[in-house]
MDTraj code that builds the backbone (N, CA, C; nanometers):
import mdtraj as md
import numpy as np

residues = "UNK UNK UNK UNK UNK UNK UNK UNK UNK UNK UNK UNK UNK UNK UNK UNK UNK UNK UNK UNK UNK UNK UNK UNK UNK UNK UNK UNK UNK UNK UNK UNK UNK UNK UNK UNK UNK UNK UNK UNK UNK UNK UNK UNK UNK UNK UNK UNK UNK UNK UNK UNK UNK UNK UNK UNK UNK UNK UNK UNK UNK UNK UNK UNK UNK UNK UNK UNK UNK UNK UNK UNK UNK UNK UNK UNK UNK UNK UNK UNK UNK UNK UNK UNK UNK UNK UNK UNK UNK UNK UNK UNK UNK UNK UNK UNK UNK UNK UNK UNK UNK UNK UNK UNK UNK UNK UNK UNK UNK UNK UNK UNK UNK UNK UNK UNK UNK UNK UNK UNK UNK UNK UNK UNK UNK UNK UNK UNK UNK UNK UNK UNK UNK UNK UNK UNK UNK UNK UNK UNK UNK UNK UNK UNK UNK UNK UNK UNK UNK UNK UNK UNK UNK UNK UNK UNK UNK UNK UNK UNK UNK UNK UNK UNK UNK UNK UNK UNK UNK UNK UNK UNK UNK UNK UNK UNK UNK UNK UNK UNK UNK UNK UNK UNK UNK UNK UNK UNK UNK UNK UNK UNK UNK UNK UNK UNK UNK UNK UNK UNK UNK UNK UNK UNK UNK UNK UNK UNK UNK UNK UNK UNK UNK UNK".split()
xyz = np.array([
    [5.3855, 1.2831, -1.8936],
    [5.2756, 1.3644, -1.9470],
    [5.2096, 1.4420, -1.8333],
    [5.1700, 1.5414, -1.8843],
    [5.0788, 1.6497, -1.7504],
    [4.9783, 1.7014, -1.7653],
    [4.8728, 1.6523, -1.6919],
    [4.7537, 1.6835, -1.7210],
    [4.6936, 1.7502, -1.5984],
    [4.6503, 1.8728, -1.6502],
    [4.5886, 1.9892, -1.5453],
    [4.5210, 1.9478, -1.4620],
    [4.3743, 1.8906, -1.5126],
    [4.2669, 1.8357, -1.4536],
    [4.2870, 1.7672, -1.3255],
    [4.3818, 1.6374, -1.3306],
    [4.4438, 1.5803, -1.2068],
    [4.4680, 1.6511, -1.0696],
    [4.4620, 1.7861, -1.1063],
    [4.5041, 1.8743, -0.9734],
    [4.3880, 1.9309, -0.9511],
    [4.3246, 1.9929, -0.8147],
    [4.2213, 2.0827, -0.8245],
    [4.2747, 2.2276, -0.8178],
    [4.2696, 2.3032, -0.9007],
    [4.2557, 2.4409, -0.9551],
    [4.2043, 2.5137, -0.9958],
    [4.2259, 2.6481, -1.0091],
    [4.1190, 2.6987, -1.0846],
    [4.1221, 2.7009, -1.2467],
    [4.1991, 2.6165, -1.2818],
    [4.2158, 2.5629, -1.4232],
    [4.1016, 2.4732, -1.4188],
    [3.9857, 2.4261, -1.3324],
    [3.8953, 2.3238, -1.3840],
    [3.7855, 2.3872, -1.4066],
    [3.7424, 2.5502, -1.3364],
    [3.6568, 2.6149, -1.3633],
    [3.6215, 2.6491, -1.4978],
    [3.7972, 2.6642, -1.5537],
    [3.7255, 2.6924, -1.6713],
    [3.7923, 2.5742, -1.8001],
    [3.7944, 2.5163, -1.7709],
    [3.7414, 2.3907, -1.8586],
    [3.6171, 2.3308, -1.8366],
    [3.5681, 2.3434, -1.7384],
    [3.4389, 2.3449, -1.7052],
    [3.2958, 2.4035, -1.7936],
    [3.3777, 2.5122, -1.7803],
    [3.2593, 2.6030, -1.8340],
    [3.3473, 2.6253, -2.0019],
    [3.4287, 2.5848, -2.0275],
    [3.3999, 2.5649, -2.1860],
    [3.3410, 2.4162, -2.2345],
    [3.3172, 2.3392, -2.1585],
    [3.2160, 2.2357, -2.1878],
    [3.0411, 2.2302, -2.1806],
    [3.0865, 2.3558, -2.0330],
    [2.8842, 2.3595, -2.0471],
    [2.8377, 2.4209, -2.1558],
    [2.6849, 2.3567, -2.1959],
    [2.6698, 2.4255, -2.3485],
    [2.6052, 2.5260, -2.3092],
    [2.5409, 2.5710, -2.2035],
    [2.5198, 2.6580, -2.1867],
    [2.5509, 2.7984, -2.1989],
    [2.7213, 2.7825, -2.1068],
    [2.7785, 2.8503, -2.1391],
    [2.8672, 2.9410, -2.2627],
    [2.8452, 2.8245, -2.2916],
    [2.9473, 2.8121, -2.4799],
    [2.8406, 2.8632, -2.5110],
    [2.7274, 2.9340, -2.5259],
    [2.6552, 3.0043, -2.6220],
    [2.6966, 3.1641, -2.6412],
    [2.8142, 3.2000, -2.5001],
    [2.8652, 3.3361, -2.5119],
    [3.0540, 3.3354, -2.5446],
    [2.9969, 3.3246, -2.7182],
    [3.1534, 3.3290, -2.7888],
    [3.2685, 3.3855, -2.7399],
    [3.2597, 3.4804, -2.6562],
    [3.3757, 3.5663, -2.5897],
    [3.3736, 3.5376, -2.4735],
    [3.3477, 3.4626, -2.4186],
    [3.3619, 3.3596, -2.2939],
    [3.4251, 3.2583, -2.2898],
    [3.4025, 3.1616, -2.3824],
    [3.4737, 3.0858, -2.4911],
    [3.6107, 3.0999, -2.4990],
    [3.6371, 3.2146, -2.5606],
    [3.7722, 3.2487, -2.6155],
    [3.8357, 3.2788, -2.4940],
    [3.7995, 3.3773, -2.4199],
    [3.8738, 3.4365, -2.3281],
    [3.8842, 3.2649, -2.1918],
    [3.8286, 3.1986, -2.2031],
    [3.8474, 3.0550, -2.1401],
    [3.9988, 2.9949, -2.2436],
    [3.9940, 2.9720, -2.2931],
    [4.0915, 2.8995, -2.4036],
    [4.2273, 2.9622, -2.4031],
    [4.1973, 3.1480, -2.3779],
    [4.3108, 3.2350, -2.3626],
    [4.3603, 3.2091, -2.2334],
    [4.3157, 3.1923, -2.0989],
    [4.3281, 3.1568, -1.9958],
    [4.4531, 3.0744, -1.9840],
    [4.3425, 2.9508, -2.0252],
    [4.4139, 2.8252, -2.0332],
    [4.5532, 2.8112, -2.0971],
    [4.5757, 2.9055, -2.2306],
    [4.6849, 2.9487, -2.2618],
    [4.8228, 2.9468, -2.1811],
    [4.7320, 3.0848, -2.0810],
    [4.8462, 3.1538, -2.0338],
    [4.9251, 3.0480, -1.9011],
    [4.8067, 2.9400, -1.8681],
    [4.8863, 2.8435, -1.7778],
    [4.9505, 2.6965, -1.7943],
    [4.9061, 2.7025, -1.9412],
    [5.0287, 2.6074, -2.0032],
    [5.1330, 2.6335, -2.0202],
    [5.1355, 2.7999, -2.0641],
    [5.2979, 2.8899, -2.0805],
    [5.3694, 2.8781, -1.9481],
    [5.2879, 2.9156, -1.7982],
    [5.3678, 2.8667, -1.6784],
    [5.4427, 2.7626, -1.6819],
    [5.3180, 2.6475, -1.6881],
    [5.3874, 2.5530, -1.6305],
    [5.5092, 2.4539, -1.7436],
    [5.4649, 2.4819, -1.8710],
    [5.5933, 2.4337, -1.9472],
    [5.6920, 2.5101, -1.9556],
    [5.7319, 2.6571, -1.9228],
    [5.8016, 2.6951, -1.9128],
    [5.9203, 2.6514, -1.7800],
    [5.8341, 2.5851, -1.6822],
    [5.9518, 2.5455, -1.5693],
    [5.9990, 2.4248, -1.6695],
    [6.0058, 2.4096, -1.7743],
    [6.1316, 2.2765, -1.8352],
    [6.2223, 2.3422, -1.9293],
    [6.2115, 2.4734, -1.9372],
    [6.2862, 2.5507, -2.0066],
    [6.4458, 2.5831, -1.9649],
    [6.5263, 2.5502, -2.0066],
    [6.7054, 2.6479, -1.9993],
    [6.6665, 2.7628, -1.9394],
    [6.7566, 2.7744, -1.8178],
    [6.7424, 2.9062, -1.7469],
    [6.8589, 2.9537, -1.7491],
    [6.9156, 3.1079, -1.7954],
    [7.0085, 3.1300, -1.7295],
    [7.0404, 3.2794, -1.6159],
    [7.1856, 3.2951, -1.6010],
    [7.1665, 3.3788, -1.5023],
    [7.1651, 3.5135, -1.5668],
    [7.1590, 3.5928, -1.5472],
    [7.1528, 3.7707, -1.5919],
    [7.1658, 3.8941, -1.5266],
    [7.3048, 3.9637, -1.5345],
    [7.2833, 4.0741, -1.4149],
    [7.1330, 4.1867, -1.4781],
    [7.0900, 4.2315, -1.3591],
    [6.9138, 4.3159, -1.3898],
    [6.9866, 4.4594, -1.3130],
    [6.9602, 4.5400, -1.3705],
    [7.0641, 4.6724, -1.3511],
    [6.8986, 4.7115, -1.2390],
    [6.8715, 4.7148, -1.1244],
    [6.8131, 4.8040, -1.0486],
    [6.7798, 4.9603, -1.0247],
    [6.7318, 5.0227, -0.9656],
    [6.7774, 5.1678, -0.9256],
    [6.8516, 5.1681, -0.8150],
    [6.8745, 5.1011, -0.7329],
    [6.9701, 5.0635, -0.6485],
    [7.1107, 4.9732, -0.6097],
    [7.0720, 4.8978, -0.7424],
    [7.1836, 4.7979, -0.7270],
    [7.2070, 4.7009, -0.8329],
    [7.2446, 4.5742, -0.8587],
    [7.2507, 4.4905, -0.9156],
    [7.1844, 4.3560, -0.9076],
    [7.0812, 4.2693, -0.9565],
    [7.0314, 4.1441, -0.9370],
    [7.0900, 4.0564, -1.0176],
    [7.0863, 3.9092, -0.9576],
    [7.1295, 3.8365, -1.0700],
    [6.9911, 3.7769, -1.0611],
    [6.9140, 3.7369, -1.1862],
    [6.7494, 3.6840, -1.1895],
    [6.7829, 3.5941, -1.3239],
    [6.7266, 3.4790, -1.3048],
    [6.7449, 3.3622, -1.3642],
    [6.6451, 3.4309, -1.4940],
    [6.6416, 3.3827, -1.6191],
    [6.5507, 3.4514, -1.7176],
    [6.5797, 3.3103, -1.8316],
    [6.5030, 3.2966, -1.9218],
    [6.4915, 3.1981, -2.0744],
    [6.6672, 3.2021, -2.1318],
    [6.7470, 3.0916, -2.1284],
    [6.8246, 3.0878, -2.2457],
    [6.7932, 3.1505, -2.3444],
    [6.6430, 3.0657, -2.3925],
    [6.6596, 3.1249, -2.5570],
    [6.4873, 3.1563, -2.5513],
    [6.4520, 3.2035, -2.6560],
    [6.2868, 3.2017, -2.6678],
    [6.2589, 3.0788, -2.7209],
    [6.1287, 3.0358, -2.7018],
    [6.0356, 2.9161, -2.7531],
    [5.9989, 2.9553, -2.8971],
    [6.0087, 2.8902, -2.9758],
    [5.8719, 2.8994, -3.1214],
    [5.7229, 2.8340, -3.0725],
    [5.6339, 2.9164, -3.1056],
    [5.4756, 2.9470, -3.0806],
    [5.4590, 2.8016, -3.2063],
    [5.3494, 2.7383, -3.1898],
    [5.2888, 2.7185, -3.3688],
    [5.1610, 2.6857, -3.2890],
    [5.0473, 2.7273, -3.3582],
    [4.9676, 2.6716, -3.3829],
    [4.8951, 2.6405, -3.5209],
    [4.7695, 2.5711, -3.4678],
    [4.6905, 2.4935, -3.5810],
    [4.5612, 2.6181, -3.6085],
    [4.5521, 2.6408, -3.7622],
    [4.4416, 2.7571, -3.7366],
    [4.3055, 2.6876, -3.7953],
    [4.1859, 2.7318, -3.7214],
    [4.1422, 2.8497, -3.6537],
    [4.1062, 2.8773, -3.5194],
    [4.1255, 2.7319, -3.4840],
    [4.0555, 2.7138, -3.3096],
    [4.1787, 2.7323, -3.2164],
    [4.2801, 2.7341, -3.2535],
    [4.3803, 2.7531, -3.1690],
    [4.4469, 2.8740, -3.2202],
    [4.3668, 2.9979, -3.2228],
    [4.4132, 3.1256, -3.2124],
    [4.3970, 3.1702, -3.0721],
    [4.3238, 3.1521, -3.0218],
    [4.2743, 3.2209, -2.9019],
    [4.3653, 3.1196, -2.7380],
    [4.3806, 3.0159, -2.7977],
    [4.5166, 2.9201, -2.7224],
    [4.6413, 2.9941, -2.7434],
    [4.6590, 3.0094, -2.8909],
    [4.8267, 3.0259, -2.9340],
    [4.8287, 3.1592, -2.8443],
    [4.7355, 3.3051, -2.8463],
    [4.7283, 3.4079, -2.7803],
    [4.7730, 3.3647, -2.6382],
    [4.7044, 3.3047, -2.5247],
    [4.7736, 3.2791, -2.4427],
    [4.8708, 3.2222, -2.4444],
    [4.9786, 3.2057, -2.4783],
    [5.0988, 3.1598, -2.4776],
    [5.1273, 3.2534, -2.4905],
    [5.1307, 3.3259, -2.6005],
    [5.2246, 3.4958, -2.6365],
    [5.2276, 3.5452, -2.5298],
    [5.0539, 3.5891, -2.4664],
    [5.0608, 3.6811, -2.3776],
    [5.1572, 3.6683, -2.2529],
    [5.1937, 3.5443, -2.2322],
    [5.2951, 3.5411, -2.1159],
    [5.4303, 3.5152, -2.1987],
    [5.4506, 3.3889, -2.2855],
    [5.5872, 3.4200, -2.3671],
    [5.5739, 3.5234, -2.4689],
    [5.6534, 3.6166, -2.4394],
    [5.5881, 3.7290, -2.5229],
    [5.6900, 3.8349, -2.6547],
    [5.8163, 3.7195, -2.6087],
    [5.9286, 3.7571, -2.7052],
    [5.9234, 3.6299, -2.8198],
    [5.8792, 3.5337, -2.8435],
    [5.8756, 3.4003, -2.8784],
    [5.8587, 3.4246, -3.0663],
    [5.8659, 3.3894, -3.1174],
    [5.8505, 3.3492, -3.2658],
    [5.7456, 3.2529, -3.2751],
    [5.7108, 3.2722, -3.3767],
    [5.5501, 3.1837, -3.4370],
    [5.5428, 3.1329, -3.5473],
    [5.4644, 3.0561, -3.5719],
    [5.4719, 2.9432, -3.6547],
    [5.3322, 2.9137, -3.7109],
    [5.2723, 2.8946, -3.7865],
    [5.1139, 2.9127, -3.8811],
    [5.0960, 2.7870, -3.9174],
    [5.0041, 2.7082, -3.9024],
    [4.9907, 2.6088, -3.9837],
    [4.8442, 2.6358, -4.0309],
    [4.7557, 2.6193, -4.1580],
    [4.6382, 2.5877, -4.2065],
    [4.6403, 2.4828, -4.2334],
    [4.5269, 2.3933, -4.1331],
    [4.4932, 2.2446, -4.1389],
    [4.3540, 2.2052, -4.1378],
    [4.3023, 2.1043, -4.1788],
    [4.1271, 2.0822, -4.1665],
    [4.0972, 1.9221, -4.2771],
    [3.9963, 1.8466, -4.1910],
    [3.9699, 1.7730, -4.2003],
    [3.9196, 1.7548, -4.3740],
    [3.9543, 1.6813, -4.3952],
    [3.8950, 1.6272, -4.5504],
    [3.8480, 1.4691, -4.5949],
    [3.7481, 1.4626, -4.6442],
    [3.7333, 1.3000, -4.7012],
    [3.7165, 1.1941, -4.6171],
    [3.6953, 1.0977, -4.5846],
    [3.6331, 0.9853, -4.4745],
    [3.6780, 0.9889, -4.3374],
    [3.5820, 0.9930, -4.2758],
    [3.6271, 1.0643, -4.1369],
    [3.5556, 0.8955, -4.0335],
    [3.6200, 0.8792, -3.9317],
    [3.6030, 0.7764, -3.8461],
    [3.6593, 0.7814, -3.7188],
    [3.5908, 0.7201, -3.6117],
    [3.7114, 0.7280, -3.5081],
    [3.8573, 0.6444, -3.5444],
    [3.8753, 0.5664, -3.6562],
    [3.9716, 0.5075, -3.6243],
    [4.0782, 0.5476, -3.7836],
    [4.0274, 0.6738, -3.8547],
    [4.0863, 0.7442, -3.9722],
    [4.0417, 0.8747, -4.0287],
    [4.0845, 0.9934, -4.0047],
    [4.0392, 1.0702, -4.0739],
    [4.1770, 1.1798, -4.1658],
    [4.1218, 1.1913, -4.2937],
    [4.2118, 1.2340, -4.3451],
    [4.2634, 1.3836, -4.2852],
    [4.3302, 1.4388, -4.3126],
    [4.3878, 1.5822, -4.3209],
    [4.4689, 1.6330, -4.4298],
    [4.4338, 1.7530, -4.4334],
    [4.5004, 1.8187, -4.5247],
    [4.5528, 1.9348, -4.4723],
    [4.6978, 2.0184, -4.5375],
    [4.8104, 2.0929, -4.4886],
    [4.7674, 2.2034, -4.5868],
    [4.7325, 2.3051, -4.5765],
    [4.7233, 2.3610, -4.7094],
    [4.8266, 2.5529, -4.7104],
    [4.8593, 2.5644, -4.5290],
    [4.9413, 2.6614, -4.5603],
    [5.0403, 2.6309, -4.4262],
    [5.1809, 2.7415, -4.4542],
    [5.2140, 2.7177, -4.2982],
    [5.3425, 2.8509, -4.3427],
    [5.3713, 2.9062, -4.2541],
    [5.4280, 3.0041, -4.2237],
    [5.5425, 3.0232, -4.1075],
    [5.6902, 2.9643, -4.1506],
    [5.7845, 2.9413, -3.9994],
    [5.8567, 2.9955, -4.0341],
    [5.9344, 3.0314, -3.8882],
    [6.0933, 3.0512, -3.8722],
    [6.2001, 2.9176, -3.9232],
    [6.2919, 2.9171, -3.9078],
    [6.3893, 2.8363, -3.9014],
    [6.3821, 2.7604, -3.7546],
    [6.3075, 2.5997, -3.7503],
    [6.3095, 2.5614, -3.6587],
    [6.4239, 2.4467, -3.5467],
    [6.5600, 2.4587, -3.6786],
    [6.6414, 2.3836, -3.6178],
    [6.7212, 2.4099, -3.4544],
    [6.7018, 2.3425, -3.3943],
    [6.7606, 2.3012, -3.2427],
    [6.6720, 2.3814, -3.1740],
    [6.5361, 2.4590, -3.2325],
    [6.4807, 2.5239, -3.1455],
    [6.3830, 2.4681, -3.0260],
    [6.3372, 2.5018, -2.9329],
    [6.2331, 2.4639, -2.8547],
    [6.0823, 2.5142, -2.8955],
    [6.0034, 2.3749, -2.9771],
    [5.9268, 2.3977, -3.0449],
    [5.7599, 2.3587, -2.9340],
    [5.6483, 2.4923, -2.8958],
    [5.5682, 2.4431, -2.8706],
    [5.4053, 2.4154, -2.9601],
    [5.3281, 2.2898, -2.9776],
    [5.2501, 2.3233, -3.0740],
    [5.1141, 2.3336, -3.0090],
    [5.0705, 2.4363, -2.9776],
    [4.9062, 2.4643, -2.9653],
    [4.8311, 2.4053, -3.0263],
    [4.6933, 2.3092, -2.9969],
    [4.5914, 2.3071, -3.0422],
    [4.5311, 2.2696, -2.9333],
    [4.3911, 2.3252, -2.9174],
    [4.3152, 2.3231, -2.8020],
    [4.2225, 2.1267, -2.7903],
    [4.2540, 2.0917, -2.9449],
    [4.1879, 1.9622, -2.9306],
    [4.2854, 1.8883, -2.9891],
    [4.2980, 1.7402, -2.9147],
    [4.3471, 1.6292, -2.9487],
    [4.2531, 1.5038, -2.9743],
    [4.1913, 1.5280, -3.0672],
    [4.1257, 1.4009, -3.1373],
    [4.1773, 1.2689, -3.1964],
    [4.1799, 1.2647, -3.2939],
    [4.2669, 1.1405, -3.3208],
    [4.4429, 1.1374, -3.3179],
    [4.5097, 1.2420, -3.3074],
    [4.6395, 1.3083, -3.2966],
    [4.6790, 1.3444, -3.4201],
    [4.6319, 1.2882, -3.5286],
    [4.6600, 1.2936, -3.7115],
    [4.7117, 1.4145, -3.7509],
    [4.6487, 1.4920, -3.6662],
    [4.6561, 1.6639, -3.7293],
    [4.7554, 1.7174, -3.6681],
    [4.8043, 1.6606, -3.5072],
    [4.9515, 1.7483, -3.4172],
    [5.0914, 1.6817, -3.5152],
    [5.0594, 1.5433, -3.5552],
    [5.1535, 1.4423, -3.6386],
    [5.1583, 1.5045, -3.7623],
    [5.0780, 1.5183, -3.8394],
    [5.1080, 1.5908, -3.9624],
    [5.1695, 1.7149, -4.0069],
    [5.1253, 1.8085, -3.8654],
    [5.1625, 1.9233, -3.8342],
    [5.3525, 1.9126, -3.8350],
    [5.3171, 1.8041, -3.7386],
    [5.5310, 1.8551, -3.6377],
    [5.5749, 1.7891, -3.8061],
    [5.5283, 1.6767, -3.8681],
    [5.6099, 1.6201, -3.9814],
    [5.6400, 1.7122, -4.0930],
    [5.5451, 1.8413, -4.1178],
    [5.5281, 1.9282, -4.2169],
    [5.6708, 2.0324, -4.1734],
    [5.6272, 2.1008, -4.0293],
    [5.7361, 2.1745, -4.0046],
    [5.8888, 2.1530, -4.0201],
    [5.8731, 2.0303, -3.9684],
    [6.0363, 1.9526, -4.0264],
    [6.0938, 1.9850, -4.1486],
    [6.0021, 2.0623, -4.2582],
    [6.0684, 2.1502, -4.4032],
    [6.1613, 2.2534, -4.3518],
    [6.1186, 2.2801, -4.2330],
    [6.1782, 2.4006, -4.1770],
    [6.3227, 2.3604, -4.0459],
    [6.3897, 2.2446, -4.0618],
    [6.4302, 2.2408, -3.9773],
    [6.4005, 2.1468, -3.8653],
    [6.4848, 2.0860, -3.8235],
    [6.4648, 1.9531, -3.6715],
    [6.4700, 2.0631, -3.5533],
    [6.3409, 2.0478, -3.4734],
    [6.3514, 2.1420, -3.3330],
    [6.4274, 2.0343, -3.2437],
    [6.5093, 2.0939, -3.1241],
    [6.5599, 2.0491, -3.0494],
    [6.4621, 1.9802, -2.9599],
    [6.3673, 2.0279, -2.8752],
    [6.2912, 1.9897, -2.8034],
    [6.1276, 2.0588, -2.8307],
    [6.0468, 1.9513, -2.7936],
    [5.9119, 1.9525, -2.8924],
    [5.8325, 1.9292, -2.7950],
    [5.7000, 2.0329, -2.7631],
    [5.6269, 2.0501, -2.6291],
    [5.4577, 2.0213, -2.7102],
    [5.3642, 1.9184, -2.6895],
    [5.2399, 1.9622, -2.7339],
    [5.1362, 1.9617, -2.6389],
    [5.0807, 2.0813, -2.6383],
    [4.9937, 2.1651, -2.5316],
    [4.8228, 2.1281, -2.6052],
    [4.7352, 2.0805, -2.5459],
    [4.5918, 2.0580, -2.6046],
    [4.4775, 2.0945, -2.4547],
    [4.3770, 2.1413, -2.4996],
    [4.3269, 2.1791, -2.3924],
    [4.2165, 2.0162, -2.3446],
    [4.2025, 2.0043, -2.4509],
    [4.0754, 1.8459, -2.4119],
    [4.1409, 1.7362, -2.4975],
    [4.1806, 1.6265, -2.4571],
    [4.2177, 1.5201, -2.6031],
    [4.1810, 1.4013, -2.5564],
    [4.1681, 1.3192, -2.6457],
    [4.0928, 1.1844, -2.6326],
    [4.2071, 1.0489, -2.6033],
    [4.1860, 0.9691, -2.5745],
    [4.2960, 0.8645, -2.5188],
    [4.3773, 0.8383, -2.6545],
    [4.2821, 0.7877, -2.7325],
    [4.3370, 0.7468, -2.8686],
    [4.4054, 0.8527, -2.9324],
    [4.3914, 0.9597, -2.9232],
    [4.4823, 1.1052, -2.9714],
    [4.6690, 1.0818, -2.8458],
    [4.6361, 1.0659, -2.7641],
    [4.7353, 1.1137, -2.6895],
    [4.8168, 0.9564, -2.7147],
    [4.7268, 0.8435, -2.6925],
    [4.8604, 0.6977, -2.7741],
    [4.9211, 0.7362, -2.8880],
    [4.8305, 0.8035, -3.0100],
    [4.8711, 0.8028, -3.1239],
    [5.0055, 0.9098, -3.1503],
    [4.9581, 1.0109, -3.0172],
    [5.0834, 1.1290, -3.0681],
    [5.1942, 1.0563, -2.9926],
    [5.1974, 0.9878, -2.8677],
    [5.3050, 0.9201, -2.8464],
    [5.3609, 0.8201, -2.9397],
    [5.3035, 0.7669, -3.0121],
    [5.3547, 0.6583, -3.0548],
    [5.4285, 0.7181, -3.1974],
    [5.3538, 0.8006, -3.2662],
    [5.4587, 0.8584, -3.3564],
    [5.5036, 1.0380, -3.3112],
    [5.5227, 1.0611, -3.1892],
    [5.6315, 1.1646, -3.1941],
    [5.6685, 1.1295, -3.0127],
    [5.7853, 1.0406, -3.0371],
    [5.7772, 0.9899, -2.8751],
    [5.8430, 1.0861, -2.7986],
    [5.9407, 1.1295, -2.8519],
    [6.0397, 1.2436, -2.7618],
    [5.9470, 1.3901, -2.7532],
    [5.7988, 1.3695, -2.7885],
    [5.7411, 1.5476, -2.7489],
    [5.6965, 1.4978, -2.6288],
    [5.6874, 1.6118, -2.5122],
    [5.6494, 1.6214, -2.3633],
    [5.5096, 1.6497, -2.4091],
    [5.3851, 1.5846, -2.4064],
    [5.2753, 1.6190, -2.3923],
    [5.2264, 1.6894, -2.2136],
    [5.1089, 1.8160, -2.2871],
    [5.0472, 1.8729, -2.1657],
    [4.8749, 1.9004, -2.2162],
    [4.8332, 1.8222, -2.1565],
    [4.6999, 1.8028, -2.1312],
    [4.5927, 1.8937, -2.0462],
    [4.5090, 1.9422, -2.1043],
    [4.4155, 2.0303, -1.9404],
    [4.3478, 1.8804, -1.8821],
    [4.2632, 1.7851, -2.0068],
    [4.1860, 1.6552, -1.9686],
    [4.1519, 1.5662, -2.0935],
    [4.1625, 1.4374, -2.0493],
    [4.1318, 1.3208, -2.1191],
    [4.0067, 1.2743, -2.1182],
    [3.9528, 1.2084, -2.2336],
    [3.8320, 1.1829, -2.2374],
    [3.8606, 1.0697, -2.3050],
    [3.7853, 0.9583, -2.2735],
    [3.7874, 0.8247, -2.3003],
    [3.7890, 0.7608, -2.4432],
    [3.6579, 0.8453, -2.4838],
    [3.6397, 0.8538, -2.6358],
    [3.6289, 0.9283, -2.7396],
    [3.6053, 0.8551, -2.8753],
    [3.5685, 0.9428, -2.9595],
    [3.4514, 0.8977, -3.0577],
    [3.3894, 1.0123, -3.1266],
    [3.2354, 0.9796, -3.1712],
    [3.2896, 0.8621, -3.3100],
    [3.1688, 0.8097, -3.4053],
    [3.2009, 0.7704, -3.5152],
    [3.2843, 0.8569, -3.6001],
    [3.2753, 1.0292, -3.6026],
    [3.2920, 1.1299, -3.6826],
    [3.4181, 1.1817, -3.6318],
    [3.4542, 1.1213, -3.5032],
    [3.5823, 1.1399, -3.4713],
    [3.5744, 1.2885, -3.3886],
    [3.4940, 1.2835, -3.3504],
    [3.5034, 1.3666, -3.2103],
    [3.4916, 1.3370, -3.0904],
    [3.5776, 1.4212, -2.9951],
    [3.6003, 1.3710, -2.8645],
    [3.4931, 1.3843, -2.7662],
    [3.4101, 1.2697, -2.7427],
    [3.3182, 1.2940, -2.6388],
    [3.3540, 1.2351, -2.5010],
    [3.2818, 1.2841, -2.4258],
    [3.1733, 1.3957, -2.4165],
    [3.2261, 1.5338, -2.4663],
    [3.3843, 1.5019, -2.4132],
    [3.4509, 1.6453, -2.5233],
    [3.3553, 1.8222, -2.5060],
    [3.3700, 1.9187, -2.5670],
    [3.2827, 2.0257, -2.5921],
    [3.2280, 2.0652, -2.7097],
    [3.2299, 2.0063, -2.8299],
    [3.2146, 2.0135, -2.9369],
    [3.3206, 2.1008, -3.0307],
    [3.2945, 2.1736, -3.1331],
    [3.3990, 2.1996, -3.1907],
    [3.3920, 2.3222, -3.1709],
    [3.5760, 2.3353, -3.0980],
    [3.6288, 2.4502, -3.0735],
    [3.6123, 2.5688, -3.1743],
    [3.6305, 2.5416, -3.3221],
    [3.6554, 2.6520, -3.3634],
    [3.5152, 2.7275, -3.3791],
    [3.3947, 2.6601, -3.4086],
    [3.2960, 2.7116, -3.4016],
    [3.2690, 2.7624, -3.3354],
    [3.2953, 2.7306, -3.1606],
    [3.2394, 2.8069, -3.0771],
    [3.2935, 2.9151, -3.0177],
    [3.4256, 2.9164, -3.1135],
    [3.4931, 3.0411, -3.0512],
    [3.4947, 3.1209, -3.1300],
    [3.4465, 3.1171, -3.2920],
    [3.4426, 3.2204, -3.4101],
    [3.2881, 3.2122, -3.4673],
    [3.2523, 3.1296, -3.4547],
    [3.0927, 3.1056, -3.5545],
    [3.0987, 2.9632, -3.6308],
    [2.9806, 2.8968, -3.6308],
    [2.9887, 2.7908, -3.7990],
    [3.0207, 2.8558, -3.8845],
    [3.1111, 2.7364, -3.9589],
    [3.1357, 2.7435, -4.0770],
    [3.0933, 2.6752, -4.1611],
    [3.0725, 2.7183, -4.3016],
    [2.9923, 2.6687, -4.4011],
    [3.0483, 2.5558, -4.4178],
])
top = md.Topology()
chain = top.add_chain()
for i, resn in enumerate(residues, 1):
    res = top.add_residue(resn, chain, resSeq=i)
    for name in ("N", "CA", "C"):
        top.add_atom(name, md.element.get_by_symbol(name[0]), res)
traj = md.Trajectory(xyz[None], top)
């Protein structure tokens, strides 16, 4: 598993400052933090990617430059991981995408909360290299329900899940039922509230990157 935080970078600045609440009061600060963060999960999971070789026609000559076997499939979880899934594009930028509409419903706890699937929108995901965006890993219920739903569409070959903040109990739970995905972490947080949020955590992403919702 790989978790950003562990290193000092300038990946902590801004996880940083999408936790201060201060800061989080300027929505497009927010986002463009989350987009960031995006674009350096696309780095660094991309070094586990099939490389191959490719002649690159120059104005002078010929290169051979290592480039993607194949493209990745995008998915994220909507609405808080639009502005995540964006950074990924912006650097994988030939990639295919994947929609899921997901959101909490009915008794919520740290140790159960329901979910519900109510849309999703894929390619054909068999033998593909599948990555799934969501900027939060709370109880994991929702990355698990997610990869189990897509499976209508096909067994991906290899299965990457990217979260920007997730809670201990999120990251056992996604191991324990999806063991073969490579989790990538920005940071872990110990716990989670009664309501099943990750504290100290930043509160909820999607709000603070679009508005409350009713």
């Amino acid at each position: 598993m790989f978790v950003l935080a562990r290193e000092n970078t300038l990946a902590n600045n801004f996880l940083a400052e999408m936790r201060d609440k201060e800061i989080q009061k300027d929505s497009m600060r927010f986002r463009t933090n989350i987009h960031r963060l995006g674009e350096i999960f696309a780095y660094e999971i991309s070094k586990e990617f099939n490389f191959v070789q490719r002649d690159v026609n120059t104005p002078l000559g010929v290169h051979k430059s290592s480039v993607f076997e194949e493209q990745p499939i995008l998915v994220t979880v909507l609405r808080a991981g639009l502005p995540f899934y964006q950074g990924f594009l912006s650097y994988i930028d030939k990639a295919e995408s994947a929609f899921i509409g997901a959101y909490r419903t009915g008794e919520e706890s740290k140790d159960f909360v329901e979910v519900a699937l109510n849309y999703m929108a894929s390619p054909d995901l068999t033998n593909r290299t599948l990555i799934i965006a969501d900027p939060m890993l709370a109880t994991g219920r929702s990355i698990v329900k997610t990869y189990e739903t897509l499976h209508k569409n096909g067994k991906p070959g290899q299965v990457f899940v990217a979260s920007i903040i997730a809670s201990q109990q999120g990251v056992d739970y996604v191991k324990k039922h999806m063991p073969d995905a490579k989790l990538y972490i920005g940071d872990i947080d110990a716990e989670l509230t009664d309501k099943a949020y990750i504290t100290p955590g930043l509160g909820d992403a999607g709000d603070l990157a679009f508005g409350p919702k009713l």
